[in-house]
LOLO-17578 format. One record per residue: x, z, y of N, C-alpha, C in turn; residue in one letter; residue number from 1. Coordinates in nm, 4 decimals. Atoms other than C-alpha are relative to their C-alpha. Example, Ala and Ser with C-alpha at 12.3 -4.5 7.8 and 13.67 -1.06 7.14 Angstrom:
2
+----------+----------+----------+----------+----------+----------+----------+----------+----------+------+-----+
|      n_X |      n_Z |      n_Y |     ca_X |     ca_Z |     ca_Y |      c_X |      c_Z |      c_Y | rest |  nr |
+----------+----------+----------+----------+----------+----------+----------+----------+----------+------+-----+
|   0.0890 |   0.0000 |  -0.1190 |   1.2300 |   0.7800 |  -0.4500 |   0.0900 |   0.0000 |   0.1200 |    A |   1 |
|  -0.0820 |  -0.0060 |  -0.1190 |   1.3670 |   0.7140 |  -0.1060 |  -0.0770 |   0.0730 |   0.1090 |    S |   2 |
+----------+----------+----------+----------+----------+----------+----------+----------+----------+------+-----+
% end
This chain:
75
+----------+----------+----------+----------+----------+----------+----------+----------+----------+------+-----+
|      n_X |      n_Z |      n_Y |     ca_X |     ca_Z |     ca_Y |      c_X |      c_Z |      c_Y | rest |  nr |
+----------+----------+----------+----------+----------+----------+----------+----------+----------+------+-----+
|   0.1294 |   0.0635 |   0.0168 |  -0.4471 |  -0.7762 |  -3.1703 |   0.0016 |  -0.0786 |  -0.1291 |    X |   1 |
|   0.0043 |   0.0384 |   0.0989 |  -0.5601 |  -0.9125 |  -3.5010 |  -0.0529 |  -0.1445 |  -0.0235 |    X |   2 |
|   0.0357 |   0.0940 |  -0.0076 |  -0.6408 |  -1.2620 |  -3.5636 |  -0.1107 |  -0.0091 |  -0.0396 |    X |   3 |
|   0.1388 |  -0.0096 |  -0.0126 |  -0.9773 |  -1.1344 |  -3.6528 |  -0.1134 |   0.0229 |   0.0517 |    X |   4 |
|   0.0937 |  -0.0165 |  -0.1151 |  -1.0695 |  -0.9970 |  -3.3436 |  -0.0477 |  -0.1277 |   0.0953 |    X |   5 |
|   0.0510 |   0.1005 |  -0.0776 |  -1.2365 |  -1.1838 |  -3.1067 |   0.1131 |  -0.0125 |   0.1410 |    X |   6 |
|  -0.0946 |   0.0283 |  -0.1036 |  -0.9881 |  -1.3402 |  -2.7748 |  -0.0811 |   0.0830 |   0.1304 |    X |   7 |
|   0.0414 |  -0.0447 |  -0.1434 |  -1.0097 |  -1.1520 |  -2.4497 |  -0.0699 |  -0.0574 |   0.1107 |    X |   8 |
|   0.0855 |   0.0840 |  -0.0819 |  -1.2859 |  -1.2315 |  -2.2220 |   0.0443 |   0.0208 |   0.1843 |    X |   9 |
|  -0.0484 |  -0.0557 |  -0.1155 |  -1.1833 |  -1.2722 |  -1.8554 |  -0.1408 |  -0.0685 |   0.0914 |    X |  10 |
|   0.1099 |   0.0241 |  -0.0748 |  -1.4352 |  -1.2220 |  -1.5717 |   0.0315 |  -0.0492 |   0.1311 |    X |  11 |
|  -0.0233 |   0.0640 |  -0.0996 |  -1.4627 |  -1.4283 |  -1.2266 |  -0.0692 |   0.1560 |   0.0926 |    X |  12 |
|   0.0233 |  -0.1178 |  -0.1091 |  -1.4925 |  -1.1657 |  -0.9495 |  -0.1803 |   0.0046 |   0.0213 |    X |  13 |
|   0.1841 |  -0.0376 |  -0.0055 |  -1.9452 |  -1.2646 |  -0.9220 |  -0.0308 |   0.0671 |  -0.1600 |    X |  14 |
|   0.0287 |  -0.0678 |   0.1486 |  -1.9371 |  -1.1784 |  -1.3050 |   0.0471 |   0.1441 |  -0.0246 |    X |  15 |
|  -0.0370 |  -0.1797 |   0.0242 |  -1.7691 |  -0.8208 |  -1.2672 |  -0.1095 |   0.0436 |   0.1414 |    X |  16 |
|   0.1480 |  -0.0552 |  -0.1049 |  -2.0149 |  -0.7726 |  -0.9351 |  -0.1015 |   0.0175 |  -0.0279 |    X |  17 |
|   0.1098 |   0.0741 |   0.0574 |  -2.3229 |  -0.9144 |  -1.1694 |   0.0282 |   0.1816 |  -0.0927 |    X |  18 |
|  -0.0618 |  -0.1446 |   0.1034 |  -2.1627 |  -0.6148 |  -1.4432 |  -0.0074 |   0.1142 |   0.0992 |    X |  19 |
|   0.0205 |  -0.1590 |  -0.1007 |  -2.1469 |  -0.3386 |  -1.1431 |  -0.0826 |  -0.0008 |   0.0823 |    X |  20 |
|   0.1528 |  -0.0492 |  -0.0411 |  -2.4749 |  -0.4250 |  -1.0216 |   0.0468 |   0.0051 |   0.1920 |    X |  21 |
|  -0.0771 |   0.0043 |  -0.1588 |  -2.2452 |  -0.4816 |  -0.6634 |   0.0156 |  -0.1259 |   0.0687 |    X |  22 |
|   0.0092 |   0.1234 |  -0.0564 |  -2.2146 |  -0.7600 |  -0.4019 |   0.1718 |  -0.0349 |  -0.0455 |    X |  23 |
|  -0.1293 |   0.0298 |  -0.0193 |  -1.8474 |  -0.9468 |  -0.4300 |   0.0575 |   0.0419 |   0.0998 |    X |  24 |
|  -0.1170 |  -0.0654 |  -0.1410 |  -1.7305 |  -0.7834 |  -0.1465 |   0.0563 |   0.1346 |  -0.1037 |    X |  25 |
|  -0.0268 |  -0.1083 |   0.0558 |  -1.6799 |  -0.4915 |  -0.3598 |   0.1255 |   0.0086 |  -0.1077 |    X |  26 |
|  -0.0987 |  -0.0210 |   0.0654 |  -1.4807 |  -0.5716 |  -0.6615 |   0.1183 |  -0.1409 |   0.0613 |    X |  27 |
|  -0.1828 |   0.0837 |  -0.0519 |  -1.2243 |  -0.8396 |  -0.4221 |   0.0100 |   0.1315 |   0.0873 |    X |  28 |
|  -0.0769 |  -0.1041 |  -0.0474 |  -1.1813 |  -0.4661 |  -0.2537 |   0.0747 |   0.0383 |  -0.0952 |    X |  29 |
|  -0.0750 |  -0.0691 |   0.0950 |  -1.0758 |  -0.3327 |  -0.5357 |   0.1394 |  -0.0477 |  -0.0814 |    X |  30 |
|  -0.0877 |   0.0329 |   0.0884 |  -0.8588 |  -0.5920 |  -0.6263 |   0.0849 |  -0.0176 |   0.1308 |    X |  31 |
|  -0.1028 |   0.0290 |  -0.0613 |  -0.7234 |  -0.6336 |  -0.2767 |   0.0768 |   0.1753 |   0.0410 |    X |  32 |
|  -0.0524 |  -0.1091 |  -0.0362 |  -0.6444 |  -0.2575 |  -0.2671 |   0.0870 |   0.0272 |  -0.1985 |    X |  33 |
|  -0.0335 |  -0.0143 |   0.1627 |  -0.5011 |  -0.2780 |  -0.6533 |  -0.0641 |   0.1201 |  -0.0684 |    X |  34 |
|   0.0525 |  -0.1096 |   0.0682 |  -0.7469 |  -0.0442 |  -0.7777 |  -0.0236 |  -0.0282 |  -0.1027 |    X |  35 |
|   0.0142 |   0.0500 |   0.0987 |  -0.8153 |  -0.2420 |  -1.0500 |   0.1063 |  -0.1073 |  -0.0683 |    X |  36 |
|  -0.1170 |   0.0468 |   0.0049 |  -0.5589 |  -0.4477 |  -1.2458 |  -0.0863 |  -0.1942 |  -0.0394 |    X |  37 |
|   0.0748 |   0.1255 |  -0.0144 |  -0.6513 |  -0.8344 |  -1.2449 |   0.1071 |  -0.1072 |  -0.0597 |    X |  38 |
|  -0.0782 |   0.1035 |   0.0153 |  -0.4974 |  -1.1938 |  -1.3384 |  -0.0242 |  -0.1286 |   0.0813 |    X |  39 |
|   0.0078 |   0.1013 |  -0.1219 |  -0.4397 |  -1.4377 |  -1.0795 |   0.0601 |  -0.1216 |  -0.0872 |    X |  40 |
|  -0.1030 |   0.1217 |   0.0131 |  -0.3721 |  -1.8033 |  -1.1775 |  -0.0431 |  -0.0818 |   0.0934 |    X |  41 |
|  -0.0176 |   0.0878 |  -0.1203 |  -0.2967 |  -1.9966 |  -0.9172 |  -0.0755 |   0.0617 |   0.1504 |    X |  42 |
|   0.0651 |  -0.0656 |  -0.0624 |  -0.5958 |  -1.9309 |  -0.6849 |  -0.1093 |   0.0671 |  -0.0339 |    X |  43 |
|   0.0841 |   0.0115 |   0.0770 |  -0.8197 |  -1.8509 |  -0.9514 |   0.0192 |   0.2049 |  -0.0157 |    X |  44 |
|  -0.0277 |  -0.0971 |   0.0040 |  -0.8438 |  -1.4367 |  -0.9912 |  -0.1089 |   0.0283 |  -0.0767 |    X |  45 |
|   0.0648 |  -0.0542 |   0.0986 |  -0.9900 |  -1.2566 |  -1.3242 |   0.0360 |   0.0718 |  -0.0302 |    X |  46 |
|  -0.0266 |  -0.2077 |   0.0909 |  -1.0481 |  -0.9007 |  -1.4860 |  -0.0372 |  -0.0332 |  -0.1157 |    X |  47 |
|   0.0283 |  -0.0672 |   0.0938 |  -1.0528 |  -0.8507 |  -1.7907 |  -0.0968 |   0.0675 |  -0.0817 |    X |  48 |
|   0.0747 |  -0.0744 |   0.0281 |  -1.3441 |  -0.7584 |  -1.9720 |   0.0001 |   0.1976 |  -0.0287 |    X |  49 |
|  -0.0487 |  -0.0884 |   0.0110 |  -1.1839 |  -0.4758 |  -2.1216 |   0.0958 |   0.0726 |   0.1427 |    X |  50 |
|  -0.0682 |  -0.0334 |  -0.1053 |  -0.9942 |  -0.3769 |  -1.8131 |  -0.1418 |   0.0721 |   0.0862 |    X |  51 |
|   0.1304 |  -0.0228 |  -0.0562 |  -1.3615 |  -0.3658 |  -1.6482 |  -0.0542 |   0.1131 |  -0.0547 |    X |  52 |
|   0.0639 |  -0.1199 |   0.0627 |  -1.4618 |  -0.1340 |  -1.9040 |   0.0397 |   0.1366 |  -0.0187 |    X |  53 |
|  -0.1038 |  -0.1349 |  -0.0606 |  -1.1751 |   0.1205 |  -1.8827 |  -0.0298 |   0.0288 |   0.1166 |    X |  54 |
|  -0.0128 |  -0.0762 |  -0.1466 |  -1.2318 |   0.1403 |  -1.4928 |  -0.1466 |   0.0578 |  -0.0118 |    X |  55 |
|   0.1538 |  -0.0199 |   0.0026 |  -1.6206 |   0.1687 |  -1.5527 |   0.0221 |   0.1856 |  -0.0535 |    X |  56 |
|  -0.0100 |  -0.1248 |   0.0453 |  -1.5315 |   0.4554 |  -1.7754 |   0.0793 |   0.1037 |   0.0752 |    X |  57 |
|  -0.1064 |  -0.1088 |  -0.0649 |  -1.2752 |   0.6326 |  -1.5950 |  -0.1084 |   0.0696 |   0.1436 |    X |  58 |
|   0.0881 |  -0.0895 |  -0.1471 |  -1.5166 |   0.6713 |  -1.2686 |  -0.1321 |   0.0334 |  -0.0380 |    X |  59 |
|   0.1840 |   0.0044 |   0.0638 |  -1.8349 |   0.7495 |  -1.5049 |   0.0202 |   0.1518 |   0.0476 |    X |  60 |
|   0.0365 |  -0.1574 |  -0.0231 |  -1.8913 |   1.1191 |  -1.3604 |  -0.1103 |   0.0497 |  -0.0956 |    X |  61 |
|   0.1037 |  -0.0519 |   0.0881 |  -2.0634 |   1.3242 |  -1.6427 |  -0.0901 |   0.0906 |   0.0804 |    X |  62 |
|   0.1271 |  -0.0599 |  -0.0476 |  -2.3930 |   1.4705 |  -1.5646 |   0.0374 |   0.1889 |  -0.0249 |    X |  63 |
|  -0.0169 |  -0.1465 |   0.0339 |  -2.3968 |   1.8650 |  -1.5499 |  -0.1575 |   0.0477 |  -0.1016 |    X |  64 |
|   0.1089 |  -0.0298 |   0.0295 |  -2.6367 |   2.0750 |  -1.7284 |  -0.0161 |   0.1277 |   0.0763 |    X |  65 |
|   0.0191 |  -0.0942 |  -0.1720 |  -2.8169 |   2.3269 |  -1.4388 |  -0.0207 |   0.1003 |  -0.1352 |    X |  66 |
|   0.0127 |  -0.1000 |   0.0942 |  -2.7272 |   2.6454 |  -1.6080 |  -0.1543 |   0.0875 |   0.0831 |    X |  67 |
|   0.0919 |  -0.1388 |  -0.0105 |  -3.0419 |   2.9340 |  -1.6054 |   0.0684 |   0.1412 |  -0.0277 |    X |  68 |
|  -0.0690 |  -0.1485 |  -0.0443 |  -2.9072 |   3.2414 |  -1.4552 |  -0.1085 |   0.0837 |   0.0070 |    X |  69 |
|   0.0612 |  -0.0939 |  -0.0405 |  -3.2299 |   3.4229 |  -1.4686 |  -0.0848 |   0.0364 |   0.1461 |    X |  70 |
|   0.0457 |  -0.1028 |  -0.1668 |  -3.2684 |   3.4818 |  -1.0634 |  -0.0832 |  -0.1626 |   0.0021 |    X |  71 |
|   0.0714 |   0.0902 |  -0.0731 |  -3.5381 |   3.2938 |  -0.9108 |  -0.0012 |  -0.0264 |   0.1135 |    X |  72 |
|  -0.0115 |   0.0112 |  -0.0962 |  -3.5426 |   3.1243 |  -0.5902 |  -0.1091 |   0.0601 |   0.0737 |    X |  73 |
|   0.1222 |  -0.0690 |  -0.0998 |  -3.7426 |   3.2876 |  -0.3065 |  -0.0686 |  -0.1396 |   0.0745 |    X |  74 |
|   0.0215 |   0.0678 |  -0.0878 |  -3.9435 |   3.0733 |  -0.1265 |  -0.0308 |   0.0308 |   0.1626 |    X |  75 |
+----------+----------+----------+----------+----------+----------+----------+----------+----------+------+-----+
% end
C-alpha cells in the first residue's frame, strides 16, 4: 500500500447490511459461518470495505443472453 492511497475503511456489521441492502441477521451469518473474512477487536467486529467488495463480486452471477434458436414456442 502506498502512502498515497487512501487507509482501509472498516465496516460495522449495520453498515455492510445498509451496503447489501440486508437485515443484520445476514452478514453476522456470514461471519458466524466464516464466509466472509472479518476483524474482531475485542467485542467490536468489522469487514473490510474491500473485503466486502471481493465477496460482492465473487457471488455477482452474470446475466445470460437468451440465445434465438429460430423455433418458436407453441402456444
Amino acid at each position: 500500500m502506498s502512502s498515497s492511497s487512501a487507509p482501509e475503511r472498516y465496516l460495522t456489521v449495520a453498515e455492510v447490511a445498509e451496503v447489501l441492502g440486508t437485515t443484520e441477521r445476514f452478514p453476522r451469518r456470514l461471519i458466524a459461518e466464516r464466509r466472509i473474512p472479518f476483524v474482531k477487536a475485542g467485542k467490536h467486529v468489522r469487514i473490510a470495505r474491500s473485503t466486502l467488495d471481493s465477496y460482492i463480486q465473487a457471488n455477482t452471477v452474470p446475466s445470460i443472453t437468451p440465445r434465438r434458436n429460430g423455433l418458436r414456442r407453441t402456444v
